[in-house]
C-alpha positions in Angstrom: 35.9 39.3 -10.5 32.5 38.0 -11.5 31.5 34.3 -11.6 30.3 33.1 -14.8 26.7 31.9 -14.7 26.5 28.9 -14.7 24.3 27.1 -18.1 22.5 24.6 -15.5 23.8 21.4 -16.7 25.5 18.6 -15.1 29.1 17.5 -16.0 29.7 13.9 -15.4 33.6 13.0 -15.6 34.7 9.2 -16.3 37.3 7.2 -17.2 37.0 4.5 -20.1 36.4 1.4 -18.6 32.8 0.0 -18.2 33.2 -0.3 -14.4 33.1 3.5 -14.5 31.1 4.5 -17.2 28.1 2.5 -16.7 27.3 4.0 -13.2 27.9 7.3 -15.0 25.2 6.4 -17.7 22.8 5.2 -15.1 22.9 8.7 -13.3 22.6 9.9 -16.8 19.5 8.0 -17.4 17.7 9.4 -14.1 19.0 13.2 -14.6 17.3 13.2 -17.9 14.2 11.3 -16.9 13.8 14.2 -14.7 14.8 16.7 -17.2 18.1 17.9 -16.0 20.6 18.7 -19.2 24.0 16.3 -19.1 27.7 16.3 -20.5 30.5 13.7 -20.6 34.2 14.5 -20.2 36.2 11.0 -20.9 38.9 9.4 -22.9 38.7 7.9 -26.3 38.3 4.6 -24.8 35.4 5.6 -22.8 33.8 7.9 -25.8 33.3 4.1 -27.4 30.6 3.8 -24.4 28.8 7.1 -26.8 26.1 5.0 -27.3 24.9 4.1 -24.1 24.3 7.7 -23.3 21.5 7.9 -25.9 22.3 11.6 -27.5 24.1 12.8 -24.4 27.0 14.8 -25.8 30.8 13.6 -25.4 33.9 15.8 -25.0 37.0 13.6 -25.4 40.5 14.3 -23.4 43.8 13.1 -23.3 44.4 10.8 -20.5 46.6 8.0 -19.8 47.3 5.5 -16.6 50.7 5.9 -15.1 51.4 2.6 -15.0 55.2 1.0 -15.8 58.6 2.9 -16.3 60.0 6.5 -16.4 58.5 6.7 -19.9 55.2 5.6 -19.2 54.8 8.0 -16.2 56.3 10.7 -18.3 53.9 10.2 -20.7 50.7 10.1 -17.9 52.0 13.3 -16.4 51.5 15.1 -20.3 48.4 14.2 -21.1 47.3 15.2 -17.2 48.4 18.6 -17.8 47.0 18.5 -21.8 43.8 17.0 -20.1 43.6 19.6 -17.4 43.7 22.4 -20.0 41.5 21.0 -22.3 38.8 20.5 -19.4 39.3 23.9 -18.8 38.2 25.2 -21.8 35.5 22.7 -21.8 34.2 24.0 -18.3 35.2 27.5 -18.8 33.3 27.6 -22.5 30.2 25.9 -21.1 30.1 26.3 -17.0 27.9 23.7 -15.6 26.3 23.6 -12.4 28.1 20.9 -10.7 30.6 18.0 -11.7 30.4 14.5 -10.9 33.1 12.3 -11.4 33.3 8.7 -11.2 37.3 7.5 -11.2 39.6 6.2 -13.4 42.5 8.7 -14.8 40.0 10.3 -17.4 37.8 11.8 -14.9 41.0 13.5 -13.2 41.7 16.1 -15.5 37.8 17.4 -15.6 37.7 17.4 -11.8 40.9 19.1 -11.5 39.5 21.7 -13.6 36.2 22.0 -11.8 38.5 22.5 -8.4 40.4 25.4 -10.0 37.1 27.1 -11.6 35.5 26.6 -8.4 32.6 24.7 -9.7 30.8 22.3 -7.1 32.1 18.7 -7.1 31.1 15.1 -6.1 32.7 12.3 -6.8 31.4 8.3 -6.4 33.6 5.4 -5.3 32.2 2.3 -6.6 34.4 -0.2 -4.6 34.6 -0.5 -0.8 38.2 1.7 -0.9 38.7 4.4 -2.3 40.7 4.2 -6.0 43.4 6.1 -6.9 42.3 8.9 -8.9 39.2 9.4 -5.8 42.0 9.2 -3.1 43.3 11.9 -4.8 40.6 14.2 -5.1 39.0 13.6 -2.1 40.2 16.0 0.0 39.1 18.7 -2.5 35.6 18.2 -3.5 32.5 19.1 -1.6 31.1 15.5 -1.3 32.0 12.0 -1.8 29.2 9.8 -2.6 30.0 6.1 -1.8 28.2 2.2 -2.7 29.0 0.9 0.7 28.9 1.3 4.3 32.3 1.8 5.7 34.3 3.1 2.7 38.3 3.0 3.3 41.1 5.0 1.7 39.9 8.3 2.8 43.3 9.2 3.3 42.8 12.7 5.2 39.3 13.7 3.6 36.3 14.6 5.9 34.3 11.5 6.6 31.4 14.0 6.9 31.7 14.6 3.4 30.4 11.2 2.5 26.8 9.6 1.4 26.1 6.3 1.1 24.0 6.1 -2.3 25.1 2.6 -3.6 26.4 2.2 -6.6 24.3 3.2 -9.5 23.4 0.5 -12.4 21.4 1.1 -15.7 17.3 0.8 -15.6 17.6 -3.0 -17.2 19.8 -4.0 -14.5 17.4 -3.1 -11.7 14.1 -4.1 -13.7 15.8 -7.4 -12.5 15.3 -7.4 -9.1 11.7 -8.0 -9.8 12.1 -11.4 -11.4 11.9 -13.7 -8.5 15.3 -16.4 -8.6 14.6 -20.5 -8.0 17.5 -22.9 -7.6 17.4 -25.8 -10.3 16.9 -28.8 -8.8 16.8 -32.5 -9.7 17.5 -32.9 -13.3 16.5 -29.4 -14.3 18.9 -27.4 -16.6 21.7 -25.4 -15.2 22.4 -21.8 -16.5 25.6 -20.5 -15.6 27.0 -17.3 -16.7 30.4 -16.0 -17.0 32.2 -13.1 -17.1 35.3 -10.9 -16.2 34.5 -7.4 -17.0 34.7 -5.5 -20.1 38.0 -7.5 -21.7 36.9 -11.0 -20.5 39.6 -12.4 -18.1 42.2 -15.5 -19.6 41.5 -17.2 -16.0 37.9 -17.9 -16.7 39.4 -19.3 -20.7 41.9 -21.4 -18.4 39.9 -22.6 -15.4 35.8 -22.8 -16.2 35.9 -25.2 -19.2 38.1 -27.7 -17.8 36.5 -28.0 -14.7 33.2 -28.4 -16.0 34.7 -31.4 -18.3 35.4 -33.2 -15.3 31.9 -33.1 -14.0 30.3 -36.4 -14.6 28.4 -36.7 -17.9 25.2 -36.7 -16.2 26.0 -33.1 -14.5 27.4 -31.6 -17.8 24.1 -32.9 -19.9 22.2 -30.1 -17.3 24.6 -27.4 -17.7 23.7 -24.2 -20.1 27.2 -22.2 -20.1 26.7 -18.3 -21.3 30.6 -16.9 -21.3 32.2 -14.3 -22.2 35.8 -15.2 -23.7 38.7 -12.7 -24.8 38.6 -12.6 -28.6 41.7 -14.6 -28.8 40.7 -17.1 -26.9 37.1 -18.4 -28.5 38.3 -20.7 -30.6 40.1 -22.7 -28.4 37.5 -22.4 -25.4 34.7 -23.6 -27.7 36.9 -26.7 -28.8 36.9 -27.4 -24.9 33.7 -27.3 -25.0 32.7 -29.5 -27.9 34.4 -32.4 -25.9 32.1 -32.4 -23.6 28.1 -32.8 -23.2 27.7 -28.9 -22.2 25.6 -26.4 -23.9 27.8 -23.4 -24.7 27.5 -20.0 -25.6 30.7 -18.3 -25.9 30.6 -14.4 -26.4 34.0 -11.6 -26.4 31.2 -9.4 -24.8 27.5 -10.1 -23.3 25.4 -7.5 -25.0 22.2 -8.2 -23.1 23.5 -8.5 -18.9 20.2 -8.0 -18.1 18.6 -10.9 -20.0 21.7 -13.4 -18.7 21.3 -11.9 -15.1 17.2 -12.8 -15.3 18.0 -16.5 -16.6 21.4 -17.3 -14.3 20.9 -20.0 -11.4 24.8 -19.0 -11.1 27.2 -16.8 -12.0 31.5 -16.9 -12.2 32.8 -13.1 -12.4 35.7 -10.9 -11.2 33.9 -8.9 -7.9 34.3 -5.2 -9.5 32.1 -2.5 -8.3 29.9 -2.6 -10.9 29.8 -6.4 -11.3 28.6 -6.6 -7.5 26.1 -3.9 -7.9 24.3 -5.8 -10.8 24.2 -9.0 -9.0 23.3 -8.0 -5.7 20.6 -5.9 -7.3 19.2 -9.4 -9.5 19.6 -11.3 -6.4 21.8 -13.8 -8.0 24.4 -16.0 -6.0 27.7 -16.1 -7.6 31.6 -17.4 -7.1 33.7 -14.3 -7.0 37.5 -14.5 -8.4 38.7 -11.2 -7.6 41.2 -9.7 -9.9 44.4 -9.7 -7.8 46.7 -7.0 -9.5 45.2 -4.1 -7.4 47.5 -2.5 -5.7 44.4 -2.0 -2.2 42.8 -5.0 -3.9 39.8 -3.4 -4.2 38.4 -6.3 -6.3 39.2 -8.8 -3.0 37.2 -6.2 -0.4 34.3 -6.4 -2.9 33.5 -10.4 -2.6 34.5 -10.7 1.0 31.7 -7.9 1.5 29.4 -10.5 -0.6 30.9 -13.7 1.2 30.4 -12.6 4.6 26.8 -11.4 3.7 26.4 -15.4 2.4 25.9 -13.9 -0.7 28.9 -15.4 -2.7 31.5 -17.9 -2.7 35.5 -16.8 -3.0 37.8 -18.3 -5.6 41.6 -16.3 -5.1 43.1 -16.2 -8.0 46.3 -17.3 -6.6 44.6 -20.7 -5.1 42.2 -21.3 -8.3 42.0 -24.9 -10.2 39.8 -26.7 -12.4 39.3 -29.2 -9.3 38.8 -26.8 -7.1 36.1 -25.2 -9.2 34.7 -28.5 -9.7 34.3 -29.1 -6.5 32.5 -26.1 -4.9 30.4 -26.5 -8.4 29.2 -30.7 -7.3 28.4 -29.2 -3.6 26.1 -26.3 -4.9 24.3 -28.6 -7.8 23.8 -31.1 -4.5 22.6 -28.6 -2.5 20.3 -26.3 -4.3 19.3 -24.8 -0.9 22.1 -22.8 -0.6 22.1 -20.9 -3.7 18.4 -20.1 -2.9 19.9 -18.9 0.3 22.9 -16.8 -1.3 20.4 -15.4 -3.9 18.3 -14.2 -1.0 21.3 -12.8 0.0 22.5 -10.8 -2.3 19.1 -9.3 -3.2 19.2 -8.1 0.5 22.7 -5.9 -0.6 21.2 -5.0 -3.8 20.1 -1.0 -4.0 17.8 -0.7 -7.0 17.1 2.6 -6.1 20.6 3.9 -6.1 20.2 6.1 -9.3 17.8 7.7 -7.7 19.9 8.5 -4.4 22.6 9.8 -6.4 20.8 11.9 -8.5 19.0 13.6 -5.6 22.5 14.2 -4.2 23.7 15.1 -6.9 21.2 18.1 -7.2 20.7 19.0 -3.9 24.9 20.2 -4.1 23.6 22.3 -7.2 23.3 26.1 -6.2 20.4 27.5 -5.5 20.9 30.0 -8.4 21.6 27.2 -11.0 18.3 25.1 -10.4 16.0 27.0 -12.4 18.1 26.9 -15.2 18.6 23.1 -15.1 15.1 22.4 -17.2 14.6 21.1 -21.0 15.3 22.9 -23.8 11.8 23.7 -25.7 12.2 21.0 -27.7 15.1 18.7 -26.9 13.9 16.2 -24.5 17.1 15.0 -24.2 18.1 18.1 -22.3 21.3 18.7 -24.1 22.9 21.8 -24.6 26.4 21.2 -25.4 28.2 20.8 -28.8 29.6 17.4 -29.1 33.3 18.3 -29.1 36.7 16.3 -29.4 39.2 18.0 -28.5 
């Protein structure tokens, strides 16, 4: 049996969340700017990321986390097997050179599919270990591209396989790392940005404003507060904060990261993949409250990375209070000197470059046979060649 040729494009595979996505969209942005055509297999969730993939063309899947009873694990296992046969016809109809996938349960039925048509296949572990839907896979692509020294949860799979790239963020991330970071000092304004990923985390709602309020009057008159809030909770967090002598702007989602990582003297986050990635790459220190539901708590290896680097402070979860925040939040305004240090830090971690490193990965797995295909379209710069198709 003949192989299909192969249309010279790259398949990128990931699941809905922006953790996942937006390293997938920074690839995307370097494999066009060097003219190489791009797809995107993901889940409904992840197609309402279109946008960020300019006019990079979406194929949609059924996919669902496995997560809670017999039922819900029933239901995961149906749309794998609906998603697996859907990526085959997507693969099968359209043959690309190579697949990339980058986690999360969406990206598991288009890699499965690439494994059985015997397509190349890379997949890229944001965190420190391995997730679940990599752990899986791992032991059956042909590389594993990872953002840290040391990645964990290899299970059984070839540690030859792996390449340290870093962890991929978009263009405006890493235009930051040029914009030079100085602590405020004296009785200079205080810009503090926070968030918890894509939903917004109800700790930050709990925690953030009431330990600011307990800051002396003085303190709070510096502070410029930039957070993102879940949609149910603005109302009430903004109430909090009209109590108090604080500048707020409260957001359910920061639209411009790259603007609030250029004007933050501080930042409050979870410590996922991506969220480390951006601020390691701005060179901005940052308190770290990993989420702590993870079953390898990913989220926890990713600040204590960033801690022992004296890059970041950590805040468990478990352990968190408005006096506690307070606290650590008096001793850094005291001591500007060490979140000059930690911003130093950071930038030292950061990898600006690791589109780049991916993408040259990335195509140097392509077959030989493939790369002369993988050019422009006369007129599409783009370099698109799919049909946008839900299926």
């Amino acid at each position: 049996m003949t192989t299909p040729k192969t249309t010279g494009y790259v398949m990128l595979c990931a699941g809905g969340t922006g953790g996942h996505i937006f390293p997938a969209q920074a690839l995307a942005q370097e494999l066009r700017r060097r003219g190489v055509p791009i797809g995107l297999i993901t889940d409904r969730r992840g197609a309402a990321y279109a946008t960020v993939f300019g006019a990079a063309n979406i194929s949609v899947i059924a996919a669902r986390n496995p997560s809670g009873g017999l039922r819900a694990k029933l239901a995961a296992a149906f749309a794998l097997a609906w998603g697996t046969l859907q990526s085959l016809l997507i693969l099968g109809r359209n043959r690309p050179a190579i697949i990339v996938g980058f986690g999360g349960y969406p990206a598991l039925p288009g890699l499965l599919a690439a494994v059985i048509l015997r397509i190349p296949t890379v997949i890229h572990e944001q965190n420190a270990v391995l997730g679940r839907v990599n752990r899986l896979l791992a032991k059956y692509v042909h590389a594993i591209a990872a953002s840290v020294d040391g990645l964990s949860g290899l299970g059984g799979a070839d540690p030859a396989k792996i390449t340290v790239t870093g962890n991929p963020v978009r263009a405006e991330i890493a235009s930051c790392h040029a914009i030079p970071y100085t602590a405020p000092t004296d009785d200079d304004a205080v810009n503090i940005v926070v968030f918890g990923g894509s939903q917004g985390a109800q700790i930050f709602s709990d925690m953030v404003p009431a330990a600011l309020a307990s800051l002396p009057l003085a303190v709070q008159r510096r502070v410029r507060i930039l957070q993102q809030c879940r949609e149910e909770n603005l109302a009430a967090v903004k109430e909090q904060y009209a109590r108090t002598a604080i500048t707020a702007e409260l957001h359910s989602f920061i639209r411009d990261m790259p603007a609030a990582l250029a004007s933050a003297d501080l930042v409050i986050a979870r410590s996922g993949a991506t969220t480390i990635s951006e601020l390691t790459v701005a060179g901005r220190p940052s308190i770290l409250v990993p989420y702590p539901h993870h079953a390898d708590q990913q989220q926890l290896e990713n600040a204590r990375q960033l801690v022992q680097a004296g890059a970041a402070w950590l805040l468990e979860e478990s352990t968190m209070t408005p006096a506690a925040l307070a606290k650590l939040l008096q001793k850094l305004f005291r001591h500007p000197e060490q979140l000059e240090a930690a911003a130093a830090a950071a930038r030292m971690l950061g990898r600006p470059n690791a589109a780049e490193a991916l993408a040259d990965m990335v195509m140097r797995r392509v077959p030989a046979d493939a790369r002369p295909d993988m050019l422009c379209p006369d007129g599409d710069p783009a370099g698109n060649v799919m049909e946008r198709a839900v299926i």
